[in-house]
mmCIF file as gemmi writes it, N, C-alpha and C atoms, coordinates in Angstrom:
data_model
loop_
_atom_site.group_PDB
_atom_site.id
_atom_site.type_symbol
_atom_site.label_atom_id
_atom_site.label_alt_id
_atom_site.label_comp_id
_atom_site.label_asym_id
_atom_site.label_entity_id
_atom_site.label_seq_id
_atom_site.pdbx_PDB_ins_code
_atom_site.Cartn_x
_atom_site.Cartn_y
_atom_site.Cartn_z
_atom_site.occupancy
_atom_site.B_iso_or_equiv
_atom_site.pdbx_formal_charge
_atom_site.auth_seq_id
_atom_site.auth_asym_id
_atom_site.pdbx_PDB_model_num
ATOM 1 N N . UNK Axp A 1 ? -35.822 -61.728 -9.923 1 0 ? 1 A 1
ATOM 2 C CA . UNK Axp A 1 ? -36.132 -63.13 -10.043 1 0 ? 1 A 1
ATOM 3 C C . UNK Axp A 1 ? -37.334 -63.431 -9.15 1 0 ? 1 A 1
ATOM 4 N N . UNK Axp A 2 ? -38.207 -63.794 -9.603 1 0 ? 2 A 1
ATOM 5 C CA . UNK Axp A 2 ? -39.737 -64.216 -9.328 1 0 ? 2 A 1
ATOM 6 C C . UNK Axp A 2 ? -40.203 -65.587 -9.081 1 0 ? 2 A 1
ATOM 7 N N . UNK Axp A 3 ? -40.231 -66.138 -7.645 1 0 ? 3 A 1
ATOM 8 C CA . UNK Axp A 3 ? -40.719 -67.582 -8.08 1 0 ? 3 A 1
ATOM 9 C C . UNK Axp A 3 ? -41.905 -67.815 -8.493 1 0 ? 3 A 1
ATOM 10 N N . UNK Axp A 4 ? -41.842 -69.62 -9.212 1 0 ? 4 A 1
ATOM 11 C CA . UNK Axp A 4 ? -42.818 -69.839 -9.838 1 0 ? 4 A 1
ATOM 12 C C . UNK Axp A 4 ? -44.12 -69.899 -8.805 1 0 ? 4 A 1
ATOM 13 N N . UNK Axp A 5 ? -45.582 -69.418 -9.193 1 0 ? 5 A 1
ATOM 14 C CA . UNK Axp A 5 ? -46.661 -70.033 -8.714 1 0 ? 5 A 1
ATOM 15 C C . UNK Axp A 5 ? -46.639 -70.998 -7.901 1 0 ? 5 A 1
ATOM 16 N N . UNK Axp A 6 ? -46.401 -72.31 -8.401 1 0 ? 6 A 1
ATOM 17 C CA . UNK Axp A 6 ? -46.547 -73.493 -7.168 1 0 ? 6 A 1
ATOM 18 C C . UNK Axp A 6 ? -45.166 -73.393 -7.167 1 0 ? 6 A 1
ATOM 19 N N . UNK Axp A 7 ? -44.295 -73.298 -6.794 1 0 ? 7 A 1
ATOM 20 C CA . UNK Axp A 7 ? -42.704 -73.044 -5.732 1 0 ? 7 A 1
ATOM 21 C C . UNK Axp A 7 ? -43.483 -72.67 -4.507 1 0 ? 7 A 1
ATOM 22 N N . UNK Axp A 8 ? -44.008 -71.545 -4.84 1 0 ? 8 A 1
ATOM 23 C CA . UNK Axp A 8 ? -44.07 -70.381 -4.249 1 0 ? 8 A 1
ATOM 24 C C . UNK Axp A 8 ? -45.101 -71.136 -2.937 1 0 ? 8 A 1
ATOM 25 N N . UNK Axp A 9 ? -46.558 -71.748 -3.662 1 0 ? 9 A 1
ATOM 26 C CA . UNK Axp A 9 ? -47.195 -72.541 -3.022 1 0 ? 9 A 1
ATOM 27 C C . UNK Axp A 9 ? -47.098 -73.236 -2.15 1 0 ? 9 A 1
ATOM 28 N N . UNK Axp A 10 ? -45.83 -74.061 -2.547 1 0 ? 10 A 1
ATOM 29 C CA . UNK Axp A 10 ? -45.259 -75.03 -1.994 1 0 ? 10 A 1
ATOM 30 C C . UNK Axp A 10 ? -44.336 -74.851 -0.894 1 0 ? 10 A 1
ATOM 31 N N . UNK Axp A 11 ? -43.907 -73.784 -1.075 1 0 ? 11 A 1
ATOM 32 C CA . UNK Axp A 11 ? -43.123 -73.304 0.518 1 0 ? 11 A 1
ATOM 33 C C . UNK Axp A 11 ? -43.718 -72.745 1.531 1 0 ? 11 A 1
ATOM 34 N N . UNK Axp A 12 ? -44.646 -72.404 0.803 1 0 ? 12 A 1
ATOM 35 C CA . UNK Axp A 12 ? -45.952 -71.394 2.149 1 0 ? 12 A 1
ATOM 36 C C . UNK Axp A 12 ? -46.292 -72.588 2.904 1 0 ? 12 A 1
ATOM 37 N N . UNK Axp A 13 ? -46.529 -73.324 1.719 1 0 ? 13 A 1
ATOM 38 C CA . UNK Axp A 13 ? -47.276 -74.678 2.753 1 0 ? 13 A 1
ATOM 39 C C . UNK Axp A 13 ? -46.485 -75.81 3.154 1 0 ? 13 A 1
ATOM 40 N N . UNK Axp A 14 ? -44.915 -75.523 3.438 1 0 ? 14 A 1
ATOM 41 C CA . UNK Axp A 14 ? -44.051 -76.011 4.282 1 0 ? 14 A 1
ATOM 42 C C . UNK Axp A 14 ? -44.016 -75.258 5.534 1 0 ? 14 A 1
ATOM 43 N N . UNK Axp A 15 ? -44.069 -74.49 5.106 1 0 ? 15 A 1
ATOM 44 C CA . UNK Axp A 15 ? -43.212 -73.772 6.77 1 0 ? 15 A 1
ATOM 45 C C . UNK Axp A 15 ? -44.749 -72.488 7.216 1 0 ? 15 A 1
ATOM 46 N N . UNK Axp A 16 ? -45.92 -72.895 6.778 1 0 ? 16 A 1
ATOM 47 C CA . UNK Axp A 16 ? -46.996 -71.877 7.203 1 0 ? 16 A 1
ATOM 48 C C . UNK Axp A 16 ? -47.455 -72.879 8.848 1 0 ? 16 A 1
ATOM 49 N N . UNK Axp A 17 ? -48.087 -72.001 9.657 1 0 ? 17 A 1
ATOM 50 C CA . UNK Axp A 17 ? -48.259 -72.381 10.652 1 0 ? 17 A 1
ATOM 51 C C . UNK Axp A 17 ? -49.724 -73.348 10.938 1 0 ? 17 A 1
ATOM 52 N N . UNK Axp A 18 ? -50.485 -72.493 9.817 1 0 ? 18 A 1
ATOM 53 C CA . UNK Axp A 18 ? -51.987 -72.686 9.706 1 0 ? 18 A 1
ATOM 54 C C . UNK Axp A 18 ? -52.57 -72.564 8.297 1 0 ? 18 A 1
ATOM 55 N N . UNK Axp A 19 ? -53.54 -73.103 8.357 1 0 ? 19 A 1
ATOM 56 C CA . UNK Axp A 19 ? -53.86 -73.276 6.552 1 0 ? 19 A 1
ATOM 57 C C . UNK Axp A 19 ? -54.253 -71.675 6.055 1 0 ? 19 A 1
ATOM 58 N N . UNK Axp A 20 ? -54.349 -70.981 6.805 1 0 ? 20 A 1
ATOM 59 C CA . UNK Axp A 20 ? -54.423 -69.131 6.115 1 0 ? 20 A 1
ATOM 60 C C . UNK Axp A 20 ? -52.98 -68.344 6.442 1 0 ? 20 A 1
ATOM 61 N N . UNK Axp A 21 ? -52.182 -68.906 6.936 1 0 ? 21 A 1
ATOM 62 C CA . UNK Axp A 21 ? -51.091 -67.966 7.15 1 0 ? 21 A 1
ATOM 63 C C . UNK Axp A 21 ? -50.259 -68.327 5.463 1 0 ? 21 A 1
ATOM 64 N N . UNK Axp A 22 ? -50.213 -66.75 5.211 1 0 ? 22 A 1
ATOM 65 C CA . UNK Axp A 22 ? -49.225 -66.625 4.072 1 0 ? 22 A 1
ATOM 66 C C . UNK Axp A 22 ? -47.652 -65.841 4.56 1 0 ? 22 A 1
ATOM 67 N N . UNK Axp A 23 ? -48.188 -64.985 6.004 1 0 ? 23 A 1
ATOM 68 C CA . UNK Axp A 23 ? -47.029 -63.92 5.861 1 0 ? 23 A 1
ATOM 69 C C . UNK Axp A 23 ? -46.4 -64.267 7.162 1 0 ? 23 A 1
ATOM 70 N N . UNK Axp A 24 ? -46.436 -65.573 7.878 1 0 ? 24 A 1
ATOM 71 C CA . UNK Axp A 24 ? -45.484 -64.877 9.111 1 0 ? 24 A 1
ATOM 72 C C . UNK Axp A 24 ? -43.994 -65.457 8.853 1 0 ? 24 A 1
ATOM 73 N N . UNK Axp A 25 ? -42.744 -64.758 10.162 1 0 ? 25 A 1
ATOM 74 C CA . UNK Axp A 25 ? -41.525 -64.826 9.592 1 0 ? 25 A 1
ATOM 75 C C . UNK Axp A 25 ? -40.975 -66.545 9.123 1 0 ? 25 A 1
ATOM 76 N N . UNK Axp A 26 ? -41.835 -67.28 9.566 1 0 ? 26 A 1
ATOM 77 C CA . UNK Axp A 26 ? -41.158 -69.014 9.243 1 0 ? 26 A 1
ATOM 78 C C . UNK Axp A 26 ? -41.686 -69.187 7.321 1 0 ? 26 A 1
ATOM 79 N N . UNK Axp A 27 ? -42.956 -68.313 6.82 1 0 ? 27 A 1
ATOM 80 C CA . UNK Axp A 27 ? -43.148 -68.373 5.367 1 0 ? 27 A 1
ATOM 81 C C . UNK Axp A 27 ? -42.301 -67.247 5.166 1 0 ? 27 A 1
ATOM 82 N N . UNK Axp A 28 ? -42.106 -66.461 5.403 1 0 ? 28 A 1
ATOM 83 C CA . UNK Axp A 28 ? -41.299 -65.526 4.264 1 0 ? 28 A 1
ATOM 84 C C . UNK Axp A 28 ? -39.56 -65.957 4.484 1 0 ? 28 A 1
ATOM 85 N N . UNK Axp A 29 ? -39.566 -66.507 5.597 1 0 ? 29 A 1
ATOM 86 C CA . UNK Axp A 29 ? -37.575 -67.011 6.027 1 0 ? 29 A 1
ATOM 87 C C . UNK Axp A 29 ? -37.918 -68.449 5.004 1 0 ? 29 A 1
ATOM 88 N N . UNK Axp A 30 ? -38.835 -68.419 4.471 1 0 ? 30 A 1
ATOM 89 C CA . UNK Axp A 30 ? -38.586 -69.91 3.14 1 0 ? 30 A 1
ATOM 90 C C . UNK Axp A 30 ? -38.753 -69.426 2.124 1 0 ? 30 A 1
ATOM 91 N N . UNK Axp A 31 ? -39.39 -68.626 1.567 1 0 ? 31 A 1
ATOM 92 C CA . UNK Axp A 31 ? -39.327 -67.737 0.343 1 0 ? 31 A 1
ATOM 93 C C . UNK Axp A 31 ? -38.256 -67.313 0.12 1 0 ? 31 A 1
ATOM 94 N N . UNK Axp A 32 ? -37.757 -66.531 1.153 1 0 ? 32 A 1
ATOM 95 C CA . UNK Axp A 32 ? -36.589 -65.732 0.756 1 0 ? 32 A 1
ATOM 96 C C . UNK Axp A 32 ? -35.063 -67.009 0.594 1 0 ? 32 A 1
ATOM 97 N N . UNK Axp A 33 ? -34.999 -67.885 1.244 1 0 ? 33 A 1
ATOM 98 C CA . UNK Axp A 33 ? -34.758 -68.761 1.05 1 0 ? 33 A 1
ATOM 99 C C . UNK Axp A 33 ? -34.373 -69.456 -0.201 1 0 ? 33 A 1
ATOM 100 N N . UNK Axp A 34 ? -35.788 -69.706 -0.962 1 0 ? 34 A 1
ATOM 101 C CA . UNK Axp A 34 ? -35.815 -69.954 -2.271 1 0 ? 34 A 1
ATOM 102 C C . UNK Axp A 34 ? -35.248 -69.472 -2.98 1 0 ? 34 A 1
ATOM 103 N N . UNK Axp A 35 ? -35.284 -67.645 -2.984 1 0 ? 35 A 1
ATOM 104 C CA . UNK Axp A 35 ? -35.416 -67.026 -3.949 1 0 ? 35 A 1
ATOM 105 C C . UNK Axp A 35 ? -33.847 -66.539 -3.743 1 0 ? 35 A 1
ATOM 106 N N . UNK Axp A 36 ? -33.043 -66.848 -2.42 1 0 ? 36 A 1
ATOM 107 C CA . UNK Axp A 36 ? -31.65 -66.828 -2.776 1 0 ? 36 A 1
ATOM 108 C C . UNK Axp A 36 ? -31.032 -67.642 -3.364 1 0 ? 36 A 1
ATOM 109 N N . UNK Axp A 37 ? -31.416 -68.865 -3.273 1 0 ? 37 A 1
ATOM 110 C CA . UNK Axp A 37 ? -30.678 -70.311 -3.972 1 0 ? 37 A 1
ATOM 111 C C . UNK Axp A 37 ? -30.895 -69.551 -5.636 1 0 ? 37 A 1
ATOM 112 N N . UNK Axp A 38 ? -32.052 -69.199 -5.723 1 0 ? 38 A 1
ATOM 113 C CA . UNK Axp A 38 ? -32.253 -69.277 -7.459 1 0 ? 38 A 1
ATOM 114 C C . UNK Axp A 38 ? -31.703 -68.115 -7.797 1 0 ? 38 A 1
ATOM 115 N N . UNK Axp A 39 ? -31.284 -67.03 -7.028 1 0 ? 39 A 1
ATOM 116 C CA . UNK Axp A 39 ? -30.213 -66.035 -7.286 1 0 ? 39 A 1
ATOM 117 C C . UNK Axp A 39 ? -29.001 -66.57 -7.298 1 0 ? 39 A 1
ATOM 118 N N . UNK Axp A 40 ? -28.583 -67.285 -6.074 1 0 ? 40 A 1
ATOM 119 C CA . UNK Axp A 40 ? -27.081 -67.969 -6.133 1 0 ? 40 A 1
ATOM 120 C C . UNK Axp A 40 ? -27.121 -68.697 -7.729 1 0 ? 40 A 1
ATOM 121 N N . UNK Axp A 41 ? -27.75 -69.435 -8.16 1 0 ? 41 A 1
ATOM 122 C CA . UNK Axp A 41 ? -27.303 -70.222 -9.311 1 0 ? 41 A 1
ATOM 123 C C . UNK Axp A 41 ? -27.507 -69.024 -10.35 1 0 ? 41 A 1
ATOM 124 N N . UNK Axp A 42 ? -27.978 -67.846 -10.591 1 0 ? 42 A 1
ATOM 125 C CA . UNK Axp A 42 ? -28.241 -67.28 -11.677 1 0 ? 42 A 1
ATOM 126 C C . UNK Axp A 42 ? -26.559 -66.297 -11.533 1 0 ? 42 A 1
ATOM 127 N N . UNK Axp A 43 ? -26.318 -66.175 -10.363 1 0 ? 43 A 1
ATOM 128 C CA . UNK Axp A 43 ? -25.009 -65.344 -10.242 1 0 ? 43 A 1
ATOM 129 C C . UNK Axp A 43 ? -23.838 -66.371 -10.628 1 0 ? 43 A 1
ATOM 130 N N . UNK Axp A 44 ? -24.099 -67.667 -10.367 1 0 ? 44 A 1
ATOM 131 C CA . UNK Axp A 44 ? -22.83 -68.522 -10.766 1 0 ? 44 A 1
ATOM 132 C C . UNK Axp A 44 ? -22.679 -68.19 -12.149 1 0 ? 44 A 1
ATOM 133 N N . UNK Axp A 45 ? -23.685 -67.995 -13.166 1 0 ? 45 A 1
ATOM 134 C CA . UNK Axp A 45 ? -23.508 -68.356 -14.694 1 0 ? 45 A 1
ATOM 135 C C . UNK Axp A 45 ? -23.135 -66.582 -15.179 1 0 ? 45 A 1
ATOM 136 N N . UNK Axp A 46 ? -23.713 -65.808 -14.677 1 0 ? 46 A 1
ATOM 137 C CA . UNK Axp A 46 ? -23.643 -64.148 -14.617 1 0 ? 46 A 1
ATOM 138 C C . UNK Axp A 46 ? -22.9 -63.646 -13.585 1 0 ? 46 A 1
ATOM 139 N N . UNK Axp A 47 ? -21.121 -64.065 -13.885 1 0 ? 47 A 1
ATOM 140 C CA . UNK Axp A 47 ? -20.527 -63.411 -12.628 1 0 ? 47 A 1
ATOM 141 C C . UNK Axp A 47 ? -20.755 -61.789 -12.614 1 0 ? 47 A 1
ATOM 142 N N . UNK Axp A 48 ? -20.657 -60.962 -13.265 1 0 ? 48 A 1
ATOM 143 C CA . UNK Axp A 48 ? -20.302 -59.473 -13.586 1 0 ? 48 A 1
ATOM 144 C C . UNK Axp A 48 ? -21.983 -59.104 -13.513 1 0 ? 48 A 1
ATOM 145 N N . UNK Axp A 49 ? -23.057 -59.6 -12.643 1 0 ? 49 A 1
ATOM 146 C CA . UNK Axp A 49 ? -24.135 -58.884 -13.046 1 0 ? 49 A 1
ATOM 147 C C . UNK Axp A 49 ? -24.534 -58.438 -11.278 1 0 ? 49 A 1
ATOM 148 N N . UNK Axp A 50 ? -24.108 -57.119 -10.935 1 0 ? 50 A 1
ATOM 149 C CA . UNK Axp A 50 ? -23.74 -55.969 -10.011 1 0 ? 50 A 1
ATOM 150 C C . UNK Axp A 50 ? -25.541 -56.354 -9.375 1 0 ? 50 A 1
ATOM 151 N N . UNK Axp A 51 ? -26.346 -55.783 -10.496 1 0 ? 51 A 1
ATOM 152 C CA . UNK Axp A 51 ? -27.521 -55.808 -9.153 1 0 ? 51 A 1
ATOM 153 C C . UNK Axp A 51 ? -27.734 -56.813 -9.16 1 0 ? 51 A 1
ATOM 154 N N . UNK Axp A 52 ? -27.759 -57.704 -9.59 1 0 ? 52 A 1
ATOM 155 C CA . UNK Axp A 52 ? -28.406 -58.909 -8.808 1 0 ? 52 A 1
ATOM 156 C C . UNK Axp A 52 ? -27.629 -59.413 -7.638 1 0 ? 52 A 1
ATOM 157 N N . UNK Axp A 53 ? -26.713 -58.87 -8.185 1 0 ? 53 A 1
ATOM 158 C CA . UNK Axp A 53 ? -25.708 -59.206 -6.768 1 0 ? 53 A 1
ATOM 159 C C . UNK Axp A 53 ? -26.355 -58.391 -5.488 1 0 ? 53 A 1
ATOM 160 N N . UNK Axp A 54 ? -26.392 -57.289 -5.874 1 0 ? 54 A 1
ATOM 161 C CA . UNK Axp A 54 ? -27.111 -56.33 -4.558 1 0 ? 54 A 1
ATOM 162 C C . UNK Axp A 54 ? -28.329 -56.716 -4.022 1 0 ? 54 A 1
ATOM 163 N N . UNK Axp A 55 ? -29.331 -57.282 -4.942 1 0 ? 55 A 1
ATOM 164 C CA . UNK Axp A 55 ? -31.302 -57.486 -4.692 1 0 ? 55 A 1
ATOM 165 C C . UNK Axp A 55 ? -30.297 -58.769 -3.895 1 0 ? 55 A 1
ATOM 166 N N . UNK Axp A 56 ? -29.533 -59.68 -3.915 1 0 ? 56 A 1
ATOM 167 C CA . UNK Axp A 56 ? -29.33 -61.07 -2.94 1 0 ? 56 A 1
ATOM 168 C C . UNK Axp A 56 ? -28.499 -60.606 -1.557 1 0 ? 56 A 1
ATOM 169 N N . UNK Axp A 57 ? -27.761 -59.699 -1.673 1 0 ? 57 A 1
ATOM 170 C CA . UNK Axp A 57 ? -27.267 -58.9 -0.653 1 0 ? 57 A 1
ATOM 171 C C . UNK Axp A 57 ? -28.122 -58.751 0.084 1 0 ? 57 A 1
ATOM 172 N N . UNK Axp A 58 ? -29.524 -57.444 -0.079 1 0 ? 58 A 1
ATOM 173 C CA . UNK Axp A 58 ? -30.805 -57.642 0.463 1 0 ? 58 A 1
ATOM 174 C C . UNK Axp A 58 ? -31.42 -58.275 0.882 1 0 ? 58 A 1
ATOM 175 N N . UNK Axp A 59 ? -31.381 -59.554 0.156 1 0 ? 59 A 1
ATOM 176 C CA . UNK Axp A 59 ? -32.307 -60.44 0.674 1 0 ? 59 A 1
ATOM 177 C C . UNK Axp A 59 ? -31.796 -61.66 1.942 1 0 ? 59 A 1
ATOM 178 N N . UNK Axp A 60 ? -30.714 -61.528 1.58 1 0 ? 60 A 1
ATOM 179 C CA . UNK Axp A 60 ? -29.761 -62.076 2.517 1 0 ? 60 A 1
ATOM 180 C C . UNK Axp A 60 ? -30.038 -61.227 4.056 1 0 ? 60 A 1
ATOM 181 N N . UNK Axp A 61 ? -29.798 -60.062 3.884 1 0 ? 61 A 1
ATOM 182 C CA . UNK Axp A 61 ? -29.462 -59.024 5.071 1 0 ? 61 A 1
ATOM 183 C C . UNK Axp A 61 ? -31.417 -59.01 5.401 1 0 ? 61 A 1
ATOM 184 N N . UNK Axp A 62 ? -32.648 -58.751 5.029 1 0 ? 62 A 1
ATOM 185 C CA . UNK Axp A 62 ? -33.686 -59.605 5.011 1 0 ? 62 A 1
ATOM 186 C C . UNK Axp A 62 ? -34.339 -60.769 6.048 1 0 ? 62 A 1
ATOM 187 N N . UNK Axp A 63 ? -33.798 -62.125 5.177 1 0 ? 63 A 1
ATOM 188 C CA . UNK Axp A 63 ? -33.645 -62.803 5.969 1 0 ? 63 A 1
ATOM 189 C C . UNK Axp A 63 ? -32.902 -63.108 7.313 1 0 ? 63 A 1
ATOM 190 N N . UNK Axp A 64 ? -31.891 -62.559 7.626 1 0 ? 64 A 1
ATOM 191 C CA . UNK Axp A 64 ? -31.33 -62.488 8.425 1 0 ? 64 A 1
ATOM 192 C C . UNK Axp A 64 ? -31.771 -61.484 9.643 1 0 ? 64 A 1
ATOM 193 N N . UNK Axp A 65 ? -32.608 -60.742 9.114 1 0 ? 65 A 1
ATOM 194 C CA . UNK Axp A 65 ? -33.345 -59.92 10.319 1 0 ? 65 A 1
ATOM 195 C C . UNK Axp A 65 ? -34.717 -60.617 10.833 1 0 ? 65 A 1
ATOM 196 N N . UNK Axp A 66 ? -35.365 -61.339 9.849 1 0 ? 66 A 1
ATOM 197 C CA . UNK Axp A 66 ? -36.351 -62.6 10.182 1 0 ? 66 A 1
ATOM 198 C C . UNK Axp A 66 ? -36.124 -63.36 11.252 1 0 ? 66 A 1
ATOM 199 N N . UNK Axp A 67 ? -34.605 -63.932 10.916 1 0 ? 67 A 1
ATOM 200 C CA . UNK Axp A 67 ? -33.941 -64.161 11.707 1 0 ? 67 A 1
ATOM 201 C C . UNK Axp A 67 ? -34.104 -64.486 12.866 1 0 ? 67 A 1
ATOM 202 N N . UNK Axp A 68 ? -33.274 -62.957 13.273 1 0 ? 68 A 1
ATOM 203 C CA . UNK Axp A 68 ? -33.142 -62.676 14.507 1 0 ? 68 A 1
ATOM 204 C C . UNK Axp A 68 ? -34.361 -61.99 15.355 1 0 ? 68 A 1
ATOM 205 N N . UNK Axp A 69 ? -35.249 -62.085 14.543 1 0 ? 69 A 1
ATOM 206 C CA . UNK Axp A 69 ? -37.013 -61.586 15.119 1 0 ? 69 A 1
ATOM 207 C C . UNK Axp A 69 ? -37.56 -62.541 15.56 1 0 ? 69 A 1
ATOM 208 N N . UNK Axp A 70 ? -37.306 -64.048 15.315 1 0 ? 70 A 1
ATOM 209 C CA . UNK Axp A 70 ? -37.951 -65.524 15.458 1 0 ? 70 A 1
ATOM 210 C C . UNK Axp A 70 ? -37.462 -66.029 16.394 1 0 ? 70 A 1
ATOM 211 N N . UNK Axp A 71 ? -35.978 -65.826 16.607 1 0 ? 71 A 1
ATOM 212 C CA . UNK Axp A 71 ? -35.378 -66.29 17.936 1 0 ? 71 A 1
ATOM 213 C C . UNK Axp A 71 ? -35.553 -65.37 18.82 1 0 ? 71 A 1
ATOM 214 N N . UNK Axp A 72 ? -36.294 -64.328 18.954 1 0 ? 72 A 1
ATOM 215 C CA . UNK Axp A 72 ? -36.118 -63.339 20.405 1 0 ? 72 A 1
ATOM 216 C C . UNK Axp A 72 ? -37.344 -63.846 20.341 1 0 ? 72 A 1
ATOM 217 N N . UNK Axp A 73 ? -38.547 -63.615 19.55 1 0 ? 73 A 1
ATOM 218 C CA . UNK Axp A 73 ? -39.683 -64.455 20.05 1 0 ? 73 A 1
ATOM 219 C C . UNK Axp A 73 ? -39.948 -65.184 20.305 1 0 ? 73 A 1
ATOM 220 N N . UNK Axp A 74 ? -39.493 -66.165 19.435 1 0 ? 74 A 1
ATOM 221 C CA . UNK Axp A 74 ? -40.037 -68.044 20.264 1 0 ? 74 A 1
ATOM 222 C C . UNK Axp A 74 ? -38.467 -68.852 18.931 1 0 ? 74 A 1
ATOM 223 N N . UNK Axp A 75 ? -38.026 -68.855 20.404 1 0 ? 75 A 1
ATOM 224 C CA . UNK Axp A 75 ? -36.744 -69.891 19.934 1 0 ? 75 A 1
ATOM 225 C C . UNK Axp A 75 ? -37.163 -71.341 19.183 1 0 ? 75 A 1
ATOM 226 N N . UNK Axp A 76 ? -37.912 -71.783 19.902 1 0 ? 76 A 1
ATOM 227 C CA . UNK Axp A 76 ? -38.575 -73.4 19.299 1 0 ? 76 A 1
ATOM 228 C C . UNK Axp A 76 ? -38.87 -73.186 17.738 1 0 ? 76 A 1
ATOM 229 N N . UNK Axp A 77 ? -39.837 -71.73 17.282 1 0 ? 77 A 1
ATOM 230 C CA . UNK Axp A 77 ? -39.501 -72.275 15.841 1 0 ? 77 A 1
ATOM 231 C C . UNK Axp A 77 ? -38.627 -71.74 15.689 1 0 ? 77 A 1
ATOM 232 N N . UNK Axp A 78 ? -37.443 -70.858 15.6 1 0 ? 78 A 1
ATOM 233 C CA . UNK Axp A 78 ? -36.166 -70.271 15.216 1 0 ? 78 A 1
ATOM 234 C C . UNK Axp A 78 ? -35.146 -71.519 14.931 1 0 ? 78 A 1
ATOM 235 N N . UNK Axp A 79 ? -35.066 -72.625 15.828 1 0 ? 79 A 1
ATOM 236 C CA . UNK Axp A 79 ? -34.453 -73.576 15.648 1 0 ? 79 A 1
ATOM 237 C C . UNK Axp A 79 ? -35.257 -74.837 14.618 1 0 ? 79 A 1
ATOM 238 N N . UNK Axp A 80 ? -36.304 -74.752 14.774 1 0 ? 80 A 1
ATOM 239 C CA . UNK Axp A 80 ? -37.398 -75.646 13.732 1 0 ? 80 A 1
ATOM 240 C C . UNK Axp A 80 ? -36.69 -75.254 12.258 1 0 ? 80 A 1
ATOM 241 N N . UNK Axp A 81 ? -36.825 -74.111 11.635 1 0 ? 81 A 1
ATOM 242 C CA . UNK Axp A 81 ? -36.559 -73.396 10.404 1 0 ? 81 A 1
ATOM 243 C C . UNK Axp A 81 ? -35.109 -73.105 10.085 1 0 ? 81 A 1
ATOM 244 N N . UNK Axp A 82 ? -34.516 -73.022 11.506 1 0 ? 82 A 1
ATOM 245 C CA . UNK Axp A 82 ? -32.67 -73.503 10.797 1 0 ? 82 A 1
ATOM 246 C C . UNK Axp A 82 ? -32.258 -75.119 10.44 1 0 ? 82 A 1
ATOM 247 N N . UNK Axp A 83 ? -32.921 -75.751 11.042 1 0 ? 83 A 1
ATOM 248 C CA . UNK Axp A 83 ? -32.972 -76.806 10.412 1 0 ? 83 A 1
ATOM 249 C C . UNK Axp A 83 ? -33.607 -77.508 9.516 1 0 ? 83 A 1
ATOM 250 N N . UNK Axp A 84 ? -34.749 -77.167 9.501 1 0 ? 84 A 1
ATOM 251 C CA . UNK Axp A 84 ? -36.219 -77.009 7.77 1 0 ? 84 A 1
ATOM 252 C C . UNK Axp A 84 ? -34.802 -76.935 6.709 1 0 ? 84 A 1
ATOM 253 N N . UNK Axp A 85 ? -34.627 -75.603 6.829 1 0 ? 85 A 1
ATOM 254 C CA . UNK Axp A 85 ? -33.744 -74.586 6.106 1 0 ? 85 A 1
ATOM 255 C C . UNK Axp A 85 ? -32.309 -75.582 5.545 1 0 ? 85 A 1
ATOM 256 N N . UNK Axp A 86 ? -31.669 -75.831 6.857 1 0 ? 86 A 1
ATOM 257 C CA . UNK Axp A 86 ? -30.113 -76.149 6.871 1 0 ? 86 A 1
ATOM 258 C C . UNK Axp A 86 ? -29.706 -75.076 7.104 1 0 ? 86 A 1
ATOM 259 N N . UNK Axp A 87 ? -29.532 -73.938 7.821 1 0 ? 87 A 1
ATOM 260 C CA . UNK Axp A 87 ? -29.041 -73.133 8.038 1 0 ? 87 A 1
ATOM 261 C C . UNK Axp A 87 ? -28.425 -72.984 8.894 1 0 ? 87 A 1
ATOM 262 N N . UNK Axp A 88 ? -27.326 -72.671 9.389 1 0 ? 88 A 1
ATOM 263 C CA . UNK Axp A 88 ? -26.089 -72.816 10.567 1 0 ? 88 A 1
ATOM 264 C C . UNK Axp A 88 ? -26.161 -74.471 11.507 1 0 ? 88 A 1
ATOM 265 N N . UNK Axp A 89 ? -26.613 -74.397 12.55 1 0 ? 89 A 1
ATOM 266 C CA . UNK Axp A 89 ? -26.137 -75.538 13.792 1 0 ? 89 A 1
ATOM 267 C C . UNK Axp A 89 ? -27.02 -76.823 12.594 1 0 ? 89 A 1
């Protein structure tokens, strides 16, 4: 599952730091983001479909190492992007 062009756009340029950053962990912890929600709803309608279950497993386990790379570096955005996000606190 592939997001669209401007999705895709559109999250870089939520959570990018600077108008050229495409890759650091606060844009790709929103991509991946995305691209689990639109897995979660494709698995609700396709219970029995194994890899996709696994590529969100990944991406889950993924993000979650983003994670924990953002809070040992600089807590301020680690907590910025769990809440961007909604993610735990």
């Amino acid at each position: 599952m592939v997001l669209d062009k401007k999705i895709k756009e559109k999250v870089i340029k939520e959570h990018s730091i600077n108008d050229k950053d495409t890759g650091s962990a606060d844009v790709q912890i929103g991509l991946l983001t995305k691209e689990i929600d639109k897995l979660v709803l494709h698995l609700k309608k396709h219970k029995k479909d194994e890899h996709s279950k696994r590529g969100l497993v990944r991406m889950v386990i993924k993000r979650k190492k983003l994670l924990a790379y953002l809070k040992k570096e600089n807590e301020k955005r680690y907590l910025a992007i769990i809440k961007k996000i909604g993610l735990k606190k």
